[in-house]
C-alpha positions as CSV (number, residue, x, y, z in Angstrom):
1,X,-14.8,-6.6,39.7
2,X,-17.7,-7.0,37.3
3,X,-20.9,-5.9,36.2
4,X,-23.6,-8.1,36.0
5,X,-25.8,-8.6,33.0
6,X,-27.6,-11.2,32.2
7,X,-26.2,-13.1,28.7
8,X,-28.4,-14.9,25.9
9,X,-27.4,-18.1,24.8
10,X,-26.2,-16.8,21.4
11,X,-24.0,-14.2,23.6
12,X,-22.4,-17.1,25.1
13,X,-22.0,-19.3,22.3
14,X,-20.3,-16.7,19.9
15,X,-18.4,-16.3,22.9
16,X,-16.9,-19.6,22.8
17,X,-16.3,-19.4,19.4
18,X,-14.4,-16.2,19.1
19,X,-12.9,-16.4,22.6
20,X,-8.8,-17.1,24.1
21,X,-7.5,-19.1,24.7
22,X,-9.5,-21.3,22.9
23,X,-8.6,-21.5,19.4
24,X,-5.9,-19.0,19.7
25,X,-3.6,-20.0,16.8
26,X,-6.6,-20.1,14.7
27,X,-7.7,-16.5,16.1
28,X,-4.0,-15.2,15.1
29,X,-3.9,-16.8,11.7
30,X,-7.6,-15.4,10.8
31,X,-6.7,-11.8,12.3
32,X,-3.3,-11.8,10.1
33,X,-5.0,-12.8,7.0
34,X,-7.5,-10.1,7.7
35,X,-4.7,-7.2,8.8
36,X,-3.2,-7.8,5.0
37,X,-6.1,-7.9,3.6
38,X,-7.3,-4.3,5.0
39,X,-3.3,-3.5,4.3
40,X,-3.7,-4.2,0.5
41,X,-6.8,-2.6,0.0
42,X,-6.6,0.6,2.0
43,X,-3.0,0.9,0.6
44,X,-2.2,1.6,4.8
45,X,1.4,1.1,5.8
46,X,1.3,0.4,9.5
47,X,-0.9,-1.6,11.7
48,X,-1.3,-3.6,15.0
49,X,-4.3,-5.7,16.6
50,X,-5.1,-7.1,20.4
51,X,-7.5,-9.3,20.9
52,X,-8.0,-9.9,24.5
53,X,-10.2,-12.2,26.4
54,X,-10.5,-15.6,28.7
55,X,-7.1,-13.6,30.7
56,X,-5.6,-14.1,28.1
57,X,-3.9,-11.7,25.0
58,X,-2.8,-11.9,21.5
59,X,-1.2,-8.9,19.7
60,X,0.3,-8.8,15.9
61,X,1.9,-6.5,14.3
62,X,2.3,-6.0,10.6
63,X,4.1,-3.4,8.3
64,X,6.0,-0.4,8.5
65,X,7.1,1.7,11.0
66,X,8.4,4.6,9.1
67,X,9.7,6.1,5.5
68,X,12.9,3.7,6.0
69,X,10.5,0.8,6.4
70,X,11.1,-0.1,9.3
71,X,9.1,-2.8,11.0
72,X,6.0,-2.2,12.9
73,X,6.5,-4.4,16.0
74,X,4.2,-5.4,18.7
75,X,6.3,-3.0,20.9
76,X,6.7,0.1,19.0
77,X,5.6,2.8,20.3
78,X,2.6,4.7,18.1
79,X,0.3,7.4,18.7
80,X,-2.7,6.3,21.2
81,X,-5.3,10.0,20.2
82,X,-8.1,10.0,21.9
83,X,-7.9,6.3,23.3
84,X,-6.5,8.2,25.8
85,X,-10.1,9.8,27.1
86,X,-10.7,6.2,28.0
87,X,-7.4,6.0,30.1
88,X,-8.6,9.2,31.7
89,X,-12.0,7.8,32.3
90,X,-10.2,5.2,34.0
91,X,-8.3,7.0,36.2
92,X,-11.6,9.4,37.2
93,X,-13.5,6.3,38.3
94,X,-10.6,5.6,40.7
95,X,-10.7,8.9,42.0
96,X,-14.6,8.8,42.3
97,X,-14.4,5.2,43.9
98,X,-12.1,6.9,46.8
99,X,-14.4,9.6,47.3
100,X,-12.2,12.4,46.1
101,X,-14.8,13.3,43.5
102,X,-18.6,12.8,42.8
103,X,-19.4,11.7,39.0
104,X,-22.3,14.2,39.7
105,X,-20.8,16.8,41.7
106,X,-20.3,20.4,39.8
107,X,-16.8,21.3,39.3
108,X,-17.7,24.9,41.4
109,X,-17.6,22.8,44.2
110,X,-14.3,20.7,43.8
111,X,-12.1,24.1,42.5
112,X,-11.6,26.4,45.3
113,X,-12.2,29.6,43.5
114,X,-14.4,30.3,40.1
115,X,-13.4,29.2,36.8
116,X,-13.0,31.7,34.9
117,X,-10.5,33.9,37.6
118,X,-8.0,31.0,36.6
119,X,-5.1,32.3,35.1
120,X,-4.0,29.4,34.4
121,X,-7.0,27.7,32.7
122,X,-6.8,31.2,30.4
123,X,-2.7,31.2,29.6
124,X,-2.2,27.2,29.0
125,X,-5.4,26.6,26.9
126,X,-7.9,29.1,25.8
127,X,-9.5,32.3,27.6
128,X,-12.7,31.5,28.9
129,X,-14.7,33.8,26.4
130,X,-17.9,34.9,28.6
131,X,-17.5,35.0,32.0
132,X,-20.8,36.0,33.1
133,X,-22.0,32.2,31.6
134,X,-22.2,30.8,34.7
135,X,-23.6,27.6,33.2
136,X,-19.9,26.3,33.9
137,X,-21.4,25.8,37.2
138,X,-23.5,23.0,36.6
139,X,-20.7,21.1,34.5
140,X,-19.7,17.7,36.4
141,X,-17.3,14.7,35.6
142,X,-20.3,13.4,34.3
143,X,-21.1,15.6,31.6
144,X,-16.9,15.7,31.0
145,X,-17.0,11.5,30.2
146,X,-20.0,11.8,28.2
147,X,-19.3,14.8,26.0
148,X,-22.1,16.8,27.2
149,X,-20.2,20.0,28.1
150,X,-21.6,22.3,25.6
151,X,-18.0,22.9,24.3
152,X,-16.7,22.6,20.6
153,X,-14.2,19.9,19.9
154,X,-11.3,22.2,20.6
155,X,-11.4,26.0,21.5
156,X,-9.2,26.6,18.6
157,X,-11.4,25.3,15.9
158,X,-14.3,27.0,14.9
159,X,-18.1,24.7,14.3
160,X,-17.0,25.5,10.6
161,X,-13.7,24.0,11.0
162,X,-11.6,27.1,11.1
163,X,-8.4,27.5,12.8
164,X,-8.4,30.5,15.0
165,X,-5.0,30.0,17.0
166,X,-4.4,33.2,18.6
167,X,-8.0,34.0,19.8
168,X,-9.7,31.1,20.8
169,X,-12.4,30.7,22.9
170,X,-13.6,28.6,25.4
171,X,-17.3,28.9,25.4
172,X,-20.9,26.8,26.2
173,X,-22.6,26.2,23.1
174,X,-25.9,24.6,25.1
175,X,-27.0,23.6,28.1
176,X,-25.0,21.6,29.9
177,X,-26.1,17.7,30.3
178,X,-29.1,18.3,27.5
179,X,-27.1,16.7,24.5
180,X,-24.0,14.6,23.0
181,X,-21.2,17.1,21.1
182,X,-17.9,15.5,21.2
183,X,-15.2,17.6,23.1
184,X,-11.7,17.2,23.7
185,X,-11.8,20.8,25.3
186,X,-13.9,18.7,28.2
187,X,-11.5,16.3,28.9
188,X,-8.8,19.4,29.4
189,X,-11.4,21.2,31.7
190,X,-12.1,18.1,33.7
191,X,-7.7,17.7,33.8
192,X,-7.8,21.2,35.1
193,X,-9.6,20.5,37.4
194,X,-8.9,17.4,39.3
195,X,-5.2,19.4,39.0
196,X,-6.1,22.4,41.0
197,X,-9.2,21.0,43.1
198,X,-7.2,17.9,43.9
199,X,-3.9,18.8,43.6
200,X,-3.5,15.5,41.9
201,X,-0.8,15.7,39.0
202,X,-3.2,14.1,36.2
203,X,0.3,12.9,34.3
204,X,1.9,11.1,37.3
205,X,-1.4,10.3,38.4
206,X,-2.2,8.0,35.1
207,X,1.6,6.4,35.8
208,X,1.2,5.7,39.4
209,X,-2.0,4.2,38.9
210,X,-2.8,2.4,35.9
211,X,0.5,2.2,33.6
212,X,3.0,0.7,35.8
213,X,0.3,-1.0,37.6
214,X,-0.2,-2.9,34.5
215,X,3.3,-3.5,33.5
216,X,2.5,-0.7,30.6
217,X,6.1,0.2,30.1
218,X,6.3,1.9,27.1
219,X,3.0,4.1,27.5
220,X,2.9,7.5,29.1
221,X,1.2,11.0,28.0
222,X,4.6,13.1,27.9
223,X,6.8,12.4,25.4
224,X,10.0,9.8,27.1
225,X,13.6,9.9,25.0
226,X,13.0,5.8,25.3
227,X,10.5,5.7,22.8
228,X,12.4,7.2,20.0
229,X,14.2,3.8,19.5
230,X,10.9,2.1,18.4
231,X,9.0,5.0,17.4
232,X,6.2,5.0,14.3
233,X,5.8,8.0,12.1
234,X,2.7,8.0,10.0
235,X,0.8,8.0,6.6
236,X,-2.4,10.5,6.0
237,X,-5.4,10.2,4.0
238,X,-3.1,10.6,0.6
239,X,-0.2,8.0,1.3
240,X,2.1,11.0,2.5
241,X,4.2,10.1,5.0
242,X,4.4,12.5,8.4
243,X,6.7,12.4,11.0
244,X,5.3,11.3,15.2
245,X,4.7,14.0,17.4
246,X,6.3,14.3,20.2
247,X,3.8,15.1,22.8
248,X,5.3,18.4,25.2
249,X,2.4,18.6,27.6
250,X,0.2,16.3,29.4
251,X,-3.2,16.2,27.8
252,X,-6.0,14.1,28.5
253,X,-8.2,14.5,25.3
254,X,-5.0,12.6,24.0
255,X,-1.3,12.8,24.4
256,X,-1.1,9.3,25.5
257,X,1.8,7.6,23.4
258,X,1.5,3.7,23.7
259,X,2.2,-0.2,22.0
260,X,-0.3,-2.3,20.9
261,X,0.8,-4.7,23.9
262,X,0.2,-2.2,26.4
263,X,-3.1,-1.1,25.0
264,X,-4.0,-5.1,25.6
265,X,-3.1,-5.0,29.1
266,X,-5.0,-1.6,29.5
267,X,-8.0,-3.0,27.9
268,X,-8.4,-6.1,29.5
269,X,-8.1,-4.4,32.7
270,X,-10.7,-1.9,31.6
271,X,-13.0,-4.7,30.4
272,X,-12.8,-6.6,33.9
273,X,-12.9,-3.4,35.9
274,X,-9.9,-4.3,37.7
275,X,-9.1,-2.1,40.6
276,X,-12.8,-0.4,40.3
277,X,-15.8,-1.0,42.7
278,X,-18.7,-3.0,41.1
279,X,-20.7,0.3,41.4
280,X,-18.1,2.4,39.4
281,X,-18.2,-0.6,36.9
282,X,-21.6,-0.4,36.3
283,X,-21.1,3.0,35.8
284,X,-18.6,2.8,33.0
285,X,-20.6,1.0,30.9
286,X,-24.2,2.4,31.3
287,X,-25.4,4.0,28.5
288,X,-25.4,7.7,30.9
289,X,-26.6,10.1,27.9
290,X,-28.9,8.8,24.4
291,X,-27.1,9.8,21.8
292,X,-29.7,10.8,18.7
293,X,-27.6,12.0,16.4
294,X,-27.2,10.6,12.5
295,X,-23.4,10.5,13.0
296,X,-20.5,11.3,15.6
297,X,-19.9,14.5,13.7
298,X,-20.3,17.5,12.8
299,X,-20.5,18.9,16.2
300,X,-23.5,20.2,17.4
301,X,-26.1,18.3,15.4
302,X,-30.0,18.3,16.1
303,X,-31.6,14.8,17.1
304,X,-32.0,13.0,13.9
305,X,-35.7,11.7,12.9
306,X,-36.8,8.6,15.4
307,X,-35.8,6.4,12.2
308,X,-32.4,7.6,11.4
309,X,-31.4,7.3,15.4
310,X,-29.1,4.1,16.2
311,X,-31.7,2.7,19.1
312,X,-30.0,2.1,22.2
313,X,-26.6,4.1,21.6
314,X,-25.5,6.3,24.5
315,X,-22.5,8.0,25.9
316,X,-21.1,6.2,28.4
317,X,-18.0,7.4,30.6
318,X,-15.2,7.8,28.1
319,X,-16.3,4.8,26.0
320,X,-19.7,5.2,23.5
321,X,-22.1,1.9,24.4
322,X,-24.6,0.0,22.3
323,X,-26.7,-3.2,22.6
324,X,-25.9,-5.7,19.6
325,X,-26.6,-9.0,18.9
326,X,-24.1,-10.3,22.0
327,X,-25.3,-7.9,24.1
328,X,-23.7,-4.9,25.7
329,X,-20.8,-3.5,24.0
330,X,-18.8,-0.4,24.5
331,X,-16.5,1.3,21.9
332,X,-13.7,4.4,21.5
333,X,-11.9,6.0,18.8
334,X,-9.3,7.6,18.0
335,X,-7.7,9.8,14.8
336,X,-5.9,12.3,13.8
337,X,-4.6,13.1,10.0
338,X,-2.0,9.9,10.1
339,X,-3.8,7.7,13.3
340,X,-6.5,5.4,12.9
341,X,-6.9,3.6,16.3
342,X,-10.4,1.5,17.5
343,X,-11.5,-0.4,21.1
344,X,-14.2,-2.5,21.1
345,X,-15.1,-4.6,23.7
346,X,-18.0,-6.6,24.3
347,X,-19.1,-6.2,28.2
348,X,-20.2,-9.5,29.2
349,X,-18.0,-11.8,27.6
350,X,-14.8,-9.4,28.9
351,X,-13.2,-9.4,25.3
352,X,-11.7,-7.0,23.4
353,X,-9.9,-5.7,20.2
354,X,-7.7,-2.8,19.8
355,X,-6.8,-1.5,16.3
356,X,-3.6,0.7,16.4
357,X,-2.9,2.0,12.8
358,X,-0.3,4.9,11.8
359,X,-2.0,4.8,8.6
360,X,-5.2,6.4,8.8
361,X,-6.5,5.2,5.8
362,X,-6.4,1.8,7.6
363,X,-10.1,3.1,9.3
364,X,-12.0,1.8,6.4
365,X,-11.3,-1.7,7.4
366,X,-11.6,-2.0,10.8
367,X,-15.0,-3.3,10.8
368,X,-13.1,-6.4,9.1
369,X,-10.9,-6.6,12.1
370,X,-13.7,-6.0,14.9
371,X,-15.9,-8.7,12.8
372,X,-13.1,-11.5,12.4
373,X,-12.4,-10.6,16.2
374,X,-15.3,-10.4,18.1
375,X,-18.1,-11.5,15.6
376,X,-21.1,-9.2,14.7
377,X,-21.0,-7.1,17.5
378,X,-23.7,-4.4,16.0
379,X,-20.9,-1.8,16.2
380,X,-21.9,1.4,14.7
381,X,-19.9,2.3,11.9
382,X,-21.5,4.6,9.8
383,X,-22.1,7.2,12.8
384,X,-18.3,6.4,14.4
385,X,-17.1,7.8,11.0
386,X,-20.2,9.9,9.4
387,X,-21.1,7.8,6.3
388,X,-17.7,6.4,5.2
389,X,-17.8,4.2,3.3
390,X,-16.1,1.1,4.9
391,X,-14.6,-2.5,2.9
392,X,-16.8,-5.2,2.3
């Protein structure tokens, strides 16, 4: 299924001019020139690329895979971070579609007793700090997918970045629904959730329904003994190499381990809305929430002036969306200290590129990649990573 927007003739003729399979050799040749070229300047070790479109798929692949220099293949298996909110999106718009959930239903009403008597929720991920907030009640799926919560990031980092391991708290910074504050701690609640409402098993869930579905074989969100024979490490922000970790629990803010040919399958199903209703497509890409902030951190951030505000950016459901000149297009990130990983996809014309990179210095030339990809797509860079800097 689809959703239906309207294209401009300069939509479709960029379209044709970027597209597969059209001028695929040429599309591979342009996008390896560009890889090395973000390679030699960023110093990064590791990369890989899809570009997916016209059902059709190219991936490349280019450096090194660990300290022994390994190569980076098209199938090894690197760290997906928090591209893996957009798989969970995915598999929540399933749910919805089947009526086991309401996008706009409070949680209160899909768990069968009150949040914060959990146990669980409390022992595996944070204690939930004030239990007289009943403001939990009104968070939904919604709210989850469009980072609207009111959580921090992560329960064990403070809003001034300070680890507090042992006595983290789970707690509402604002009212739910009123405002975009990015939050992996969301993702987990929503997991939680759909685990004990549902008594779905979010993990086996994800493989039942969307990785072997697509012939994903070498993606999961638990760490698998097969992936060690392909495996890439990673390089942070100084060059220093760091060693993959090996995901213990099933996360959904981002333990998804996966290859740049799987994340094309994924993302061409995504962009197509296979197995979703047209209604649940239309929801994944409407913009659901404005987004007014200057940048995508720090967290919590006042509405920036009317002329520092990207016009027409909004949370959509696991994906950030934004009118450009093609039209409708809908991005995700992902990072940690050695991952740099980017989707971008532009709605109408059902293409895509994925940026996998266990280099994270590789980030400051993805707009290279996304450009020689897709074309201008208006993708905003300066808020996805607060005022880097990115290459010419």
């Amino acid at each position: 299924m689809k959703i239906l927007v309207a294209s401009s003739a300069l939509a479709v003729a960029m379209s044709a001019c970027s597209g597969l399979p059209s001028g695929k050799e040429a599309m591979r040749s342009g996008l390896s020139k560009d890889m090395a070229t973000v390679m030699e300047v960023t110093g990064a070790r590791g990369l890989a690329v899809a570009k997916v479109g016209g059902g059709e798929s190219l991936t490349i692949a280019r450096g090194e895979r660990n300290e022994a220099a390994d190569p980076l293949t098209t199938d090894t298996v690197m760290y997906g971070a928090s591209l893996t909110k957009t798989a969970f999106a995915y598999l929540v718009l399933q749910l919805a579609d089947e009526g086991l959930l309401g996008l706009d239903q409070p949680i209160a009403e899909i768990l069968p007793k009150p949040l914060p008597e959990y146990e669980g929720f409390r022992r595996t991920h944070a204690p939930w700090e004030t239990v007289g907030d009943e403001r939990w009640r009104q968070i939904t799926p919604r709210m989850v997918l469009t980072h609207s919560t009111g959580f921090r990031n992560f329960n064990f980092v403070t809003l001034e970045g300070e680890f507090q391991w042992d006595n983290g708290t789970v707690d509402i910074h604002f009212d739910p629904g009123t405002q975009y504050s990015y939050s992996g701690d969301g993702f987990i609640l929503l997991q939680f959730v759909i685990e004990q409402g549902l008594g779905i098993d979010v993990g086996q869930a994800m493989r039942d329904r969307i990785f072997e579905t697509l012939g994903m074989t070498k993606t999961d969100l638990i760490w698998r003994d097969d992936f060690a024979e392909n495996l890439a490490d990673g390089w942070d922000q100084e060059g220093r190499p760091e060693k993959h970790d090996d995901r213990s629990k099933v996360r959904a803010s981002g333990s998804m381990d996966t290859t740049i040919s799987d994340q094309a399958k994924l993302w061409r199903a995504i962009v197509t809305c296979e197995q979703l209703s047209d209604e649940m497509c239309t929801e994944f890409f409407a913009p659901s929430l404005p987004i007014r902030t200057v940048s995508q951190f720090p967290l919590m951030q006042e509405d920036a002036p009317e002329d520092q505000q990207i016009l027409g950016l909004a949370a959509g459901l696991g994906l950030v969306v934004g009118e450009g000149p093609q039209g409708t297009f809908v991005f995700k990130g992902g990072h940690n200290g050695i991952t740099g990983n980017m989707a971008v996809c532009l709605v109408e014309q059902e293409e895509c590129v994925v940026i996998l990179a266990n280099d994270v210095r590789a980030e400051r030339g993805f707009n290279l990649l996304v450009d020689s990809a897709l074309g201008q797509t208006g993708m905003p860079w300066s808020w996805e990573y607060s005022g880097a800097k990115m290459l010419d």
